[in-house]
VOGU-3710 file (C-alpha; in Angstrom, 3 decimals, decimal comma):
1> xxxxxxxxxx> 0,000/0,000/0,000  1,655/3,655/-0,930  0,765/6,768/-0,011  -1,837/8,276/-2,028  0,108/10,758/-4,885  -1,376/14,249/-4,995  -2,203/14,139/-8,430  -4,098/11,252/-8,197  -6,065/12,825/-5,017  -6,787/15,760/-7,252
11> xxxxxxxxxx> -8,229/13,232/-9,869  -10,115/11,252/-7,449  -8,102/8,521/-7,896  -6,287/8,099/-4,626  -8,214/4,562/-4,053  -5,871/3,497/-6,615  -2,924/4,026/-4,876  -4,140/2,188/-1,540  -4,289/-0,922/-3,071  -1,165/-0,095/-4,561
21> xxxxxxxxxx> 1,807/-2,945/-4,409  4,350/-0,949/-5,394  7,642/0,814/-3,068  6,245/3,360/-1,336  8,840/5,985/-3,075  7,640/9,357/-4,503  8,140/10,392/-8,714  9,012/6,521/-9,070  8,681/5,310/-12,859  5,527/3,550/-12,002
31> xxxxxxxxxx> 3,852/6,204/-10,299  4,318/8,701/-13,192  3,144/5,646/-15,966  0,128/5,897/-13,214  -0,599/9,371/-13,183  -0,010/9,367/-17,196  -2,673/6,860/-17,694  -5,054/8,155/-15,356  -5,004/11,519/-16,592  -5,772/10,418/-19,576
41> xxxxxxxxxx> -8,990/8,398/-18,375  -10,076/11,753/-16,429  -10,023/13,805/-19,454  -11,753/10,911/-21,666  -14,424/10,815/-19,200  -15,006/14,384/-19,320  -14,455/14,711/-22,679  -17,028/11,940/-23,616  -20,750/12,673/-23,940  -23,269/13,103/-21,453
51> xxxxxxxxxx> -25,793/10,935/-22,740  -23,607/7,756/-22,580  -24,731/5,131/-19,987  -21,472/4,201/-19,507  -19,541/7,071/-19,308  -22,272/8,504/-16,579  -21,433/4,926/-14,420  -17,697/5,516/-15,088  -18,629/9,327/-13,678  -20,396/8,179/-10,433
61> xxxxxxxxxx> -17,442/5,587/-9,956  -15,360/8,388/-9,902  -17,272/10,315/-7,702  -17,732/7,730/-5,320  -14,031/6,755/-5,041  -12,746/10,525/-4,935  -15,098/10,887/-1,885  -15,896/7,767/-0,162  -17,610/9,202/3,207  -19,940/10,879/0,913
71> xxxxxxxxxx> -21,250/7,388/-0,692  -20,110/4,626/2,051  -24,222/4,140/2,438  -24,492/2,674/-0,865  -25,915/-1,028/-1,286  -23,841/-2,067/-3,524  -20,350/-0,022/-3,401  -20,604/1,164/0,557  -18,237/-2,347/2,159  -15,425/-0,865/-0,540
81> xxxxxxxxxx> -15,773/2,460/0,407  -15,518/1,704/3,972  -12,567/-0,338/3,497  -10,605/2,626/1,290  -11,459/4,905/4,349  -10,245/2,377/6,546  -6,822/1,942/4,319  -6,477/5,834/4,347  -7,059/6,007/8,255  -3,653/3,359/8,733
91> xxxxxxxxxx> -1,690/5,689/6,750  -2,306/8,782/9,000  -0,785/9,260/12,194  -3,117/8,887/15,292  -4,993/11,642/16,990  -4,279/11,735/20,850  -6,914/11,564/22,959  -8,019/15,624/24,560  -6,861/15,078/28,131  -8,238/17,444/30,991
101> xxxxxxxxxx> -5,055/19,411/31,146  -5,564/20,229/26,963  -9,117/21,048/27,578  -8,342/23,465/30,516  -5,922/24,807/28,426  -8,291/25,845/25,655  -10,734/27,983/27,796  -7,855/29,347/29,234  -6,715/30,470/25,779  -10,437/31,666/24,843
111> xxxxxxxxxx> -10,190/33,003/28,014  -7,400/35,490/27,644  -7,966/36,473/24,081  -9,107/39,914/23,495  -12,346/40,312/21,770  -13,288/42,892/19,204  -15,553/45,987/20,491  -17,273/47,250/17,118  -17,979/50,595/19,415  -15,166/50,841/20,758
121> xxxxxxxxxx> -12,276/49,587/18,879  -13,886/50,459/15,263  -16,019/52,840/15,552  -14,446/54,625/17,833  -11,767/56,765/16,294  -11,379/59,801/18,580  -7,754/59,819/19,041  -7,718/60,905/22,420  -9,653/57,717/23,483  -6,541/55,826/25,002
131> xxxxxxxxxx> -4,915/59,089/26,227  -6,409/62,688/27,414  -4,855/65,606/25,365  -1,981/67,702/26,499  -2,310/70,902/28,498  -1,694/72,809/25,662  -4,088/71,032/23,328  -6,885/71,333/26,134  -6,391/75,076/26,585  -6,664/75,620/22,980
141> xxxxxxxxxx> -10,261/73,762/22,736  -11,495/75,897/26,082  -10,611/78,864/24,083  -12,758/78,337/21,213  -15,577/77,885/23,194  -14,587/81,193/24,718  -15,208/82,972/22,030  -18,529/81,991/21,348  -21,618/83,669/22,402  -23,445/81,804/25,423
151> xxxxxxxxxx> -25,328/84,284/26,782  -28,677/82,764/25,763  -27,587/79,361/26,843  -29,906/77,749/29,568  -32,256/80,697/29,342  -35,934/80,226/31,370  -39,186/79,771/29,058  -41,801/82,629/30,155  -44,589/80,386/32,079  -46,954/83,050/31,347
161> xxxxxxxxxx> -46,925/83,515/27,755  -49,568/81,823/25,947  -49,249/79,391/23,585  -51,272/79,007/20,395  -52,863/75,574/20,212  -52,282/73,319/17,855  -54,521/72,214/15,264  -54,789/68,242/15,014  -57,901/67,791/12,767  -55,873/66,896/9,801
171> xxxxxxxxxx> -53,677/64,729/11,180  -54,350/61,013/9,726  -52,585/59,266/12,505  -55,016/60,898/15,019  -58,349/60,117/13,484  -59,815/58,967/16,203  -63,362/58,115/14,876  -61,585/56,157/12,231  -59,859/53,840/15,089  -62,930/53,458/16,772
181> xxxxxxxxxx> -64,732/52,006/13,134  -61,648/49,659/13,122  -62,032/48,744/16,668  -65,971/47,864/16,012  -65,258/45,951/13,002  -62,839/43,578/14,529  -64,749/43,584/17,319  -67,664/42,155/15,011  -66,102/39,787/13,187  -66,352/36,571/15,097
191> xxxxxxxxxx> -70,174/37,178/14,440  -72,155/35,684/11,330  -72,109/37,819/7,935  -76,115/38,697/8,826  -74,745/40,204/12,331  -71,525/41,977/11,544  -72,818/45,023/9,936  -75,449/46,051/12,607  -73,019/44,693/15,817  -70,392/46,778/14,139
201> xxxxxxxxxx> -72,830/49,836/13,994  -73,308/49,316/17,823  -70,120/48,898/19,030  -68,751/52,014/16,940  -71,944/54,306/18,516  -70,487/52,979/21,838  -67,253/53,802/21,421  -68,242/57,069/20,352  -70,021/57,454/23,566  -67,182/56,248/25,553
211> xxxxxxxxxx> -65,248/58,792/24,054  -67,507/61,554/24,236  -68,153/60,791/28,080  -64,647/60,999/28,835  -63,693/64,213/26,605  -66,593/65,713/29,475  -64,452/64,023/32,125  -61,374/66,082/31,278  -63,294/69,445/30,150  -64,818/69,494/34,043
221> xxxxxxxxxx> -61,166/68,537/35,206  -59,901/71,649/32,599  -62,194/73,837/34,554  -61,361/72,943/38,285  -57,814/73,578/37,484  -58,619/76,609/35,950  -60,088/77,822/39,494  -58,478/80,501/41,304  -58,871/78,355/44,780  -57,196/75,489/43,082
231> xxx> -54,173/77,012/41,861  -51,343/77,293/44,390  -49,656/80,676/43,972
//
């Protein structure tokens, strides 16, 4: 058995050289005839036309054999599969066994490394961010603020001045007879085809009510605050 050649892994014909019998030594003669005689095969095969029952089983032969663990559940062609995995598993050196000391050693590496902050480390670029600016450089900013004009900075609104109310009878969003309609329709529409238009005619007058009881509610509360006795002075 040799060591599969990397041509012949490129071709997909690596199972070839597991059940090899010749010296296992690299750019022999025979290997080269090999690879020579395979290559021409591979481009025969995909030269050849698509059509062809036989060159589409020579095709899936070739597929199967340049991946194995990708076909070893065949019927037919999965025991040879296996067994070419198998050959190519005794050619590769071991893999040890993770021991408690390896594991512990990998969380300690996750551990310690240093994870990227997208705020902070990219978009982030004040350069002063990993060291304040000199004295000199901080006097300079203070005195451009100096010479701007702050006098009407943090200024007090007049309380008594009155302010125009706003008018919110266009406004789509705040139609709220329209949301009340909705409201009564859904409302309705558990109910048979016969019932929804009359229960959704009720439940909209309703709403309406509702509405119009408690825009009272907050006029009478309007007035009581309005009240000389009930303001504090």
């Amino acid at each position: 058995m040799s060591m599969p050649r990397r041509a012949m892994k490129e071709m997909g014909f690596q199972a070839c050289c597991l059940r090899c019998d010749a010296v296992d030594v690299a750019a022999s003669s025979r290997c080269k005839r090999c690879i020579g005689r395979h290559t021409t095969i591979r481009d025969h095969i995909a030269s050849a036309s698509h059509d062809d029952p036989f060159t589409q089983f020579a095709k899936e032969m070739l597929m199967m054999a340049a991946a194995p663990h990708r076909h070893d559940h065949d019927e037919i062609h999965g025991p040879v599969l296996i067994e070419q995995q198998r050959l190519a598993a005794g050619l590769s050196e071991p893999i040890p066994e993770s021991t408690i000391e390896d594991v512990e050693a990998l969380f300690e590496q996750q551990k310690n490394k240093e994870k990227l902050n997208v705020i902070k480390d990219v978009a982030n670029q004040n350069q002063w961010r990993d060291e304040a600016p000199s004295k000199e450089v901080q006097k300079e900013m203070i005195g451009k603020f100096e010479q701007q004009d702050h006098a009407q900075y943090g200024a007090r609104t007049i309380p008594s001045k009155k302010i125009k109310q706003v008018d919110r009878s266009e406004r789509g969003g705040e139609d709220l007879a329209l949301t009340d309609r909705l409201k009564a329709a859904a409302d309705a529409r558990a109910l048979p085809e016969s019932e929804k238009e009359l229960a959704s005619k009720e439940n909209f007058e309703d709403l309406q009510k509702e509405r119009k009881k408690w825009k009272n509610v907050l006029s009478e509360v309007d007035e009581l605050l309005k009240e000389p006795e009930n303001n504090e002075s």
